[in-house]
C-alpha positions in Angstrom: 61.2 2.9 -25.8 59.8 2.8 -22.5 60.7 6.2 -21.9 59.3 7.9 -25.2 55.8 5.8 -24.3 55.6 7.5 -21.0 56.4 11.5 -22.5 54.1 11.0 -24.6 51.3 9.7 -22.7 52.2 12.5 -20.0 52.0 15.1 -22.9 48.4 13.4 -24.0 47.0 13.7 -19.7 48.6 17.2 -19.8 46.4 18.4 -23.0 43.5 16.3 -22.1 43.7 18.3 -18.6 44.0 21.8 -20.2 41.2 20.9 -22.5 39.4 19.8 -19.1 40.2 23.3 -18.0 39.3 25.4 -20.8 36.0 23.6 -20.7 35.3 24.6 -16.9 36.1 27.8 -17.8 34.1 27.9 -20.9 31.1 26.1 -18.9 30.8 28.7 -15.9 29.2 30.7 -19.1 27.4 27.9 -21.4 26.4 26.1 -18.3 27.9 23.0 -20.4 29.0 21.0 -17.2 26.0 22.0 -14.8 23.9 18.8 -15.1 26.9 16.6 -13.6 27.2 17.6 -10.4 24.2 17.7 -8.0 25.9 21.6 -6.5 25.7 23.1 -10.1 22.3 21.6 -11.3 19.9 21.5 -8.0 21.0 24.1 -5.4 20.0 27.9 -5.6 22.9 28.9 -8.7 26.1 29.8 -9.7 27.7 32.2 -7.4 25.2 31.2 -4.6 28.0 31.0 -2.1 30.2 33.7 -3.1 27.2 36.1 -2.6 27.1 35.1 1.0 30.4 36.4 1.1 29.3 40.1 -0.7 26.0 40.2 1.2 27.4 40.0 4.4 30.2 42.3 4.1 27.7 44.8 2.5 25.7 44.4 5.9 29.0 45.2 7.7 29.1 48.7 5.8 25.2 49.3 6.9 25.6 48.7 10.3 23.4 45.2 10.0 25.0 41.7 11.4 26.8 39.5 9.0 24.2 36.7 9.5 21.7 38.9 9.2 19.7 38.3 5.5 17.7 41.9 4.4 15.0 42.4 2.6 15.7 43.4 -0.2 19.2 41.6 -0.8 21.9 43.2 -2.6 22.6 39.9 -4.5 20.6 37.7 -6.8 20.6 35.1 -3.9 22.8 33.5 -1.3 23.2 31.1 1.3 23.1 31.8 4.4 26.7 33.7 5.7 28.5 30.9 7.9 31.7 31.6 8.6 33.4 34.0 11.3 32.1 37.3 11.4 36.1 38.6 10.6 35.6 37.1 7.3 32.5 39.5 6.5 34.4 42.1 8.1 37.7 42.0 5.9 37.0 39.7 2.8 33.5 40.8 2.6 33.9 44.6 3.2 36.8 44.4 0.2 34.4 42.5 -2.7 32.0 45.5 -1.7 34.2 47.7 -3.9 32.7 46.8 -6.7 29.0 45.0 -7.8 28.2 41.7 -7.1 28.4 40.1 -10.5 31.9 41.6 -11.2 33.3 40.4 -8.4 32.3 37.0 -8.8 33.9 37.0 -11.6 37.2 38.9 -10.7 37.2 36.3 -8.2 36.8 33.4 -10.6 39.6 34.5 -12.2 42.2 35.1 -9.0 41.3 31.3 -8.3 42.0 30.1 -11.8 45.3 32.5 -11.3 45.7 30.3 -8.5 45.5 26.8 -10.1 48.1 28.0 -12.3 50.3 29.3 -10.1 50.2 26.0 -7.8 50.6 23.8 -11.1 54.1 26.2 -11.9 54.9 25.8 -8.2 54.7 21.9 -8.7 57.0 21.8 -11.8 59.5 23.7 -9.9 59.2 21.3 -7.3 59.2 18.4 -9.3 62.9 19.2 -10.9 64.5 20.4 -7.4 63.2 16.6 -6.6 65.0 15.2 -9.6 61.8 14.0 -11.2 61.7 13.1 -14.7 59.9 15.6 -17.3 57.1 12.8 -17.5 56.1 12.6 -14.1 56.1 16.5 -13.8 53.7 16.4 -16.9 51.4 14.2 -15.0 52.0 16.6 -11.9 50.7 19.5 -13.7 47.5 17.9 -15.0 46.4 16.8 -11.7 45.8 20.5 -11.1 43.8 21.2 -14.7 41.5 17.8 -14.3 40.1 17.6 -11.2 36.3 18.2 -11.4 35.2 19.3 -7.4 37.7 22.4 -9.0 34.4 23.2 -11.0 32.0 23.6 -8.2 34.4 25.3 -6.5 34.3 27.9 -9.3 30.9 27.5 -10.1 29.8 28.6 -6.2 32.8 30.9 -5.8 34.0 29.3 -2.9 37.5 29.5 -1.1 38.1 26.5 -0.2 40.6 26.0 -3.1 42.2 29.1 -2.3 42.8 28.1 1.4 44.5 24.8 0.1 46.8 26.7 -2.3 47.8 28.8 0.2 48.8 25.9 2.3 50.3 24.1 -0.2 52.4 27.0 -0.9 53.1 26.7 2.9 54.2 23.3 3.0 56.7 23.7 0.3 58.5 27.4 1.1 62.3 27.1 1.8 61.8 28.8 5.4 59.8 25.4 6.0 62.1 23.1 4.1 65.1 24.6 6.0 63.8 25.1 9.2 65.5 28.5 9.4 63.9 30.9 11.8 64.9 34.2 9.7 61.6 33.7 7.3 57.8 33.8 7.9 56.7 33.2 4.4 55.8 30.0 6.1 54.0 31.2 8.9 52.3 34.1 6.9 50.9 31.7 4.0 49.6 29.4 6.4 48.0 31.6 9.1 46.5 33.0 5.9 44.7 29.8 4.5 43.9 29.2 7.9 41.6 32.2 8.5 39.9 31.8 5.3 39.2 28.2 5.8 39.5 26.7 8.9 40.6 23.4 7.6 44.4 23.8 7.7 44.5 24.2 11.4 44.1 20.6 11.5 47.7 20.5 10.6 49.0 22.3 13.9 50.5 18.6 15.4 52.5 17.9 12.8 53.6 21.8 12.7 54.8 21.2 16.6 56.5 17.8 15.5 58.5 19.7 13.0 59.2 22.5 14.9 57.5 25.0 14.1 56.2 25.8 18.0 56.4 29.7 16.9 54.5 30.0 13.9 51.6 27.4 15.9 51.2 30.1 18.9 51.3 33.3 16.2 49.0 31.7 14.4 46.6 31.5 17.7 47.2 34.5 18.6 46.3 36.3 15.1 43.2 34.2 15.0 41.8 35.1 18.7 42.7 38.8 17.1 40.7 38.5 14.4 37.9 37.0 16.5 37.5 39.6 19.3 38.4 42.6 17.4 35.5 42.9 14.8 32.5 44.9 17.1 30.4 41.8 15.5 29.4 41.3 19.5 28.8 37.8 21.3 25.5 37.3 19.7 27.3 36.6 16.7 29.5 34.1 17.9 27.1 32.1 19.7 25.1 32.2 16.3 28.1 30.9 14.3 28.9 27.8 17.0 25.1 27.3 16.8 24.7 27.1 12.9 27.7 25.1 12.0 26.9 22.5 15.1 23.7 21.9 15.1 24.1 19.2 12.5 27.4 17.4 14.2 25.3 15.2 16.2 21.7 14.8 14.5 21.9 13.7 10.5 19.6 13.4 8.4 19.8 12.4 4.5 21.2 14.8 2.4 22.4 14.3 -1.2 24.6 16.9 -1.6 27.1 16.0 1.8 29.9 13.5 1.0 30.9 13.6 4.7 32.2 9.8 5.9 29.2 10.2 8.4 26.9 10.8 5.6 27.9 7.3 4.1 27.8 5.6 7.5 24.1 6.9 7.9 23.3 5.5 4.6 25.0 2.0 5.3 22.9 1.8 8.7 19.8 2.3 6.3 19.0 5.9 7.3 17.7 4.0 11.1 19.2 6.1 13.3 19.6 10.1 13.7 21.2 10.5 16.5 25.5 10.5 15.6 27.1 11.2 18.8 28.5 8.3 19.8 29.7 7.7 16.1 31.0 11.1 16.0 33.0 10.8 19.1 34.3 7.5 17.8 35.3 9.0 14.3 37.3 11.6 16.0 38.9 9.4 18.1 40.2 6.6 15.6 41.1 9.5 12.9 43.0 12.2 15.3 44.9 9.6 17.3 45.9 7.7 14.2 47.0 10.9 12.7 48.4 11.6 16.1 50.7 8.1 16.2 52.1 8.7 12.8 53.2 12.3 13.7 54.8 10.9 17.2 56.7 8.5 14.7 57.4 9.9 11.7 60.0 12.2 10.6 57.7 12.6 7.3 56.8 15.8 8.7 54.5 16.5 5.0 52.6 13.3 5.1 51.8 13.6 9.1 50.3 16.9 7.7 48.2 15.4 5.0 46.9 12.4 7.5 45.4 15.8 10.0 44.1 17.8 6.9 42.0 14.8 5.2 40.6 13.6 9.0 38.5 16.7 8.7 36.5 15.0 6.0 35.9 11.7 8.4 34.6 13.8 11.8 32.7 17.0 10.1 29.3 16.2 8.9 28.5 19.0 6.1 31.3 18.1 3.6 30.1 19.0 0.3 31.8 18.3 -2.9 33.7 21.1 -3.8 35.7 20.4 -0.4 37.5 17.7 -2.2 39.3 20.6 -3.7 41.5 20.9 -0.2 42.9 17.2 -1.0 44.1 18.4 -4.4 47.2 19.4 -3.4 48.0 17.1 -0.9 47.7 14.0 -3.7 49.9 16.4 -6.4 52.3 16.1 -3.7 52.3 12.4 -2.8 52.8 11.9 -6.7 55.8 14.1 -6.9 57.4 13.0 -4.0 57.3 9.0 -4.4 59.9 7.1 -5.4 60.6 5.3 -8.5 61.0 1.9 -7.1 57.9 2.5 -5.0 54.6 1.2 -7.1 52.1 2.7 -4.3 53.4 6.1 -5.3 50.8 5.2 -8.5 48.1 5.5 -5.7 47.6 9.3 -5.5 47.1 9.4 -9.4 44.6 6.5 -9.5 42.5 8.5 -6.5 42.9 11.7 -8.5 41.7 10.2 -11.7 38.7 8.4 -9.8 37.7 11.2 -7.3 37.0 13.7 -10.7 34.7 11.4 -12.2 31.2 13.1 -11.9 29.3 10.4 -10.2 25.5 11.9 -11.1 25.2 10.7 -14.5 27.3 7.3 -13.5 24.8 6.5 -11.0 21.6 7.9 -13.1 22.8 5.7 -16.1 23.5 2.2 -13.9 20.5 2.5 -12.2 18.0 3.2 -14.8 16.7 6.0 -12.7 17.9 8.3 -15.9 19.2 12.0 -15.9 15.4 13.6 -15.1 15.2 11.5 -11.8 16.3 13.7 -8.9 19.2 12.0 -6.6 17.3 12.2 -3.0 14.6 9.3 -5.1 17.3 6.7 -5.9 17.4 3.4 -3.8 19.5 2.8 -0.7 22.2 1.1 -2.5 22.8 4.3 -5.0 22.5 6.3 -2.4 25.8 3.9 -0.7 27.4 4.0 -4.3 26.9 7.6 -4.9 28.4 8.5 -1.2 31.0 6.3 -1.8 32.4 8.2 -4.8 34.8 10.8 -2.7 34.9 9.6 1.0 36.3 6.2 0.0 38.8 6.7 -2.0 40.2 9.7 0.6 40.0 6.6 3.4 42.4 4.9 0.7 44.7 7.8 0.6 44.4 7.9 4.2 45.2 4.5 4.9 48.2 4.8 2.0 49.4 8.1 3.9 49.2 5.9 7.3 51.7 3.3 5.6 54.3 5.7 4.5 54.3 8.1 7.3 55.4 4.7 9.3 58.3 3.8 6.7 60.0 6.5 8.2 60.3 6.4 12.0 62.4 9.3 13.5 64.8 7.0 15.9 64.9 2.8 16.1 62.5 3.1 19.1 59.3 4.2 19.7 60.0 6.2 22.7 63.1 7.9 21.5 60.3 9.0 18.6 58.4 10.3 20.8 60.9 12.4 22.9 62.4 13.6 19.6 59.0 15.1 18.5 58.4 17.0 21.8 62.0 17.7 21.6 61.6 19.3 18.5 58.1 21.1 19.4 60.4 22.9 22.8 63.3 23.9 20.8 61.2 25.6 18.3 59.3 27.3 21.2 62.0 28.4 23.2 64.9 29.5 20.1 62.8 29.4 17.2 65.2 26.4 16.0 63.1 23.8 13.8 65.1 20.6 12.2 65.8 21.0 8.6 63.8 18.5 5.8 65.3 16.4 3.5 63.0 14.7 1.0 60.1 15.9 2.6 61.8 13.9 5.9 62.1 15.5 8.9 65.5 15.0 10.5 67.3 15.6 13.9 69.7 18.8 13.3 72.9 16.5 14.9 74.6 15.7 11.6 76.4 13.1 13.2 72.9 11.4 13.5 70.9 12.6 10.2 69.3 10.1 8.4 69.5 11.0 4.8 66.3 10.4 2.6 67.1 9.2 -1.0 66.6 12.5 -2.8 67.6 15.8 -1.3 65.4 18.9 -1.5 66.9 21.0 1.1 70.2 22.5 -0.4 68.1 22.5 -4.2 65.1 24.5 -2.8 67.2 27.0 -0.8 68.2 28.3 -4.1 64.4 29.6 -4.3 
């Protein structure tokens, strides 16, 4: 009985979640969803940051600088170009093949390819871990629900794309393995790296498992890519001076759901000056992440603790970056145990994270849905930045728990030595342990600590 209950509440989250889908889809047109989210409803429009994108690739092909915004613009309207100038150069220069409006939308469509694709992926993955047909159900729908996925498509961002990418990354059979033969690894990783910078956070655990090689191509592409565009030093220095210029000063802004937002909210907006609080953020968050990949063999869940630390020490984190924590809680689900009742945990946060907080906090106040957000009290203002950067400290905190269920050796030190150990073989031969269970272990099989379910001889068969 218990059984049939949970198939066919795993069928009713997976239809609800492809209805969810549809209906972003279907919205991107009607506008349906728009007044939900303050990115879709109060900011310039739909496609706003995708025509950055086109706009400064299309100054690339006329000689102009990436940053630079002509008069007249080839787009409907932008924001401002803030990325490397290689971006502009490659992804830019490409969406100039055709008009702005049609890429957009070819675009919408590769990252609604990609959702699929990554939901596929997960099922696979879900059966090479044994997991009941219920469980991959729920897997699947994580992927079709999740609202920041909206604004992602609604602004044409690639954020989503990056964390696909990685996610494919984390799960290939080169990685897995550890074999030294493959660079699908490598390759899908150095990739979501350059078009978002956010999964070089993962490089520790990468040494810890390994993979020293991939790491130092990975450098060396990127320095590449940086000094071989003619973009000139001017741009750089204009790059490092737009996207810091608000790490240290802060001021209220409705639309950031940055930890340090929240924090400047809770100190009731008295102070604008964050450096000390920024250097204390990355502190606590990097050497915490840092311990648990010194200890751990659970070389996927050091990762996760280095990718969602990003969202506790940047200061512009804007909804639609929740995307890049998508597939790190699909994961988590898929890989918990049965007996384990936190593996529950990266469902709940899914479930509460897509909840669109603007009409939540418009209806509880009284302010109503006409009131813009940047007039509500103080204490809204605490409730409404609560809504994503609380429940990702939650995940944190639960990733923190299990990385440390799974030390590498009975001592701290011998941890330690095995994690540099691992970071020189893989530098010097190439060698990286294999993973079992998403567990890293030491390649002396007279020493291998087996995790409960084995993925490493099932996934090879990919």
């Amino acid at each position: 009985m218990e059984g049939w209950i949970r198939s066919w509440i795993s069928w009713g989250f997976l239809i609800t979640a492809l209805v969810i889908h549809i209906t972003f889809i279907s919205s991107l047109q009607t506008g349906l969803l728009n007044p939900l989210f303050y990115d879709t409803n109060y900011l310039v429009g739909q496609g706003a940051d995708f025509f950055s994108y086109y706009q400064a690739g299309n100054n690339v092909l006329n000689g102009l600088d990436c940053y630079a915004i002509p008069d007249p613009l080839v787009v409907p309207y932008l924001y401002p170009y803030r990325y490397l100038p290689y971006f502009a150069y490659t992804f830019g220069v490409f969406l100039n093949l055709t008009t702005p409006i049609l890429a957009y939308w070819l675009w919408v469509g590769v990252l609604t390819v990609s959702v699929w694709l990554a939901a596929l992926r997960t099922r696979s993955l879900a059966k090479k871990l044994n997991r009941p047909g219920w469980e991959s159900r729920i897997a699947m729908g994580m992927w079709f629900m999740f609202t920041p996925i909206y604004i992602e498509l609604f602004l044409g961002q690639v954020t989503l794309f990056a964390a696909i990418l990685m996610f494919f990354a984390l799960t290939t059979p080169s990685f897995v393995n550890g074999q030294n033969t493959r660079w699908t690894m490598t390759i899908l990783w150095i990739v979501s790296s350059l078009t978002k910078l956010i999964p070089f956070f993962i490089t520790p655990a990468l040494l810890g498992a390994g993979k020293a090689r991939s790491v130092l191509m990975a450098i060396v592409v990127t320095v590449i890519a940086i000094v071989a565009v003619p973009a000139g030093l001017e741009s750089l220095q204009f790059f490092l001076g737009f996207n810091t210029a608000r790490t240290i000063y802060l001021s209220g802004y409705v639309g950031s759901h940055s930890l340090k937002m929240l924090i400047y909210y809770l100190l009731g907006e008295s102070t604008n000056d964050f450096s000390v609080i920024t250097g204390l953020l990355i502190g606590i968050f990097i050497m915490l992440a840092s311990i648990a990949t010194l200890y751990s063999r659970d070389v996927w869940t050091c990762a996760s603790l280095f990718s969602i630390s990003y969202f506790f020490i940047m200061t512009d984190v804007w909804e639609h970056h929740y995307t890049f924590i998508l597939p790190l809680l699909v994961l988590a689900w898929i890989r918990g145990q049965p007996e384990d009742k936190g593996r529950w945990i990266p469902l709940m946060i899914t479930l509460l994270m897509s909840l669109p907080m603007i009409p939540i906090v418009a209806f509880l106040s009284g302010a109503g849905p006409s009131v813009h957000p940047i007039t509500w009290s103080p204490i809204w203002q605490i409730v409404y930045h609560s809504s994503k950067v609380v429940p990702t400290l939650l995940f944190f905190m639960w990733l923190l728990l299990t990385a440390f269920r799974s030390p590498r050796d009975d001592s701290f030190i011998e941890s330690i030595l095995i994690t540099f150990k691992n970071a020189w073989i893989g530098l010097i031969k190439g060698n990286s342990p294999s993973i079992e269970g998403g567990i890293l272990v030491r390649t002396n099989h007279e020493n291998v600590k087996h995790a409960p379910n084995l993925i490493e001889s099932k996934i090879s068969e990919d």
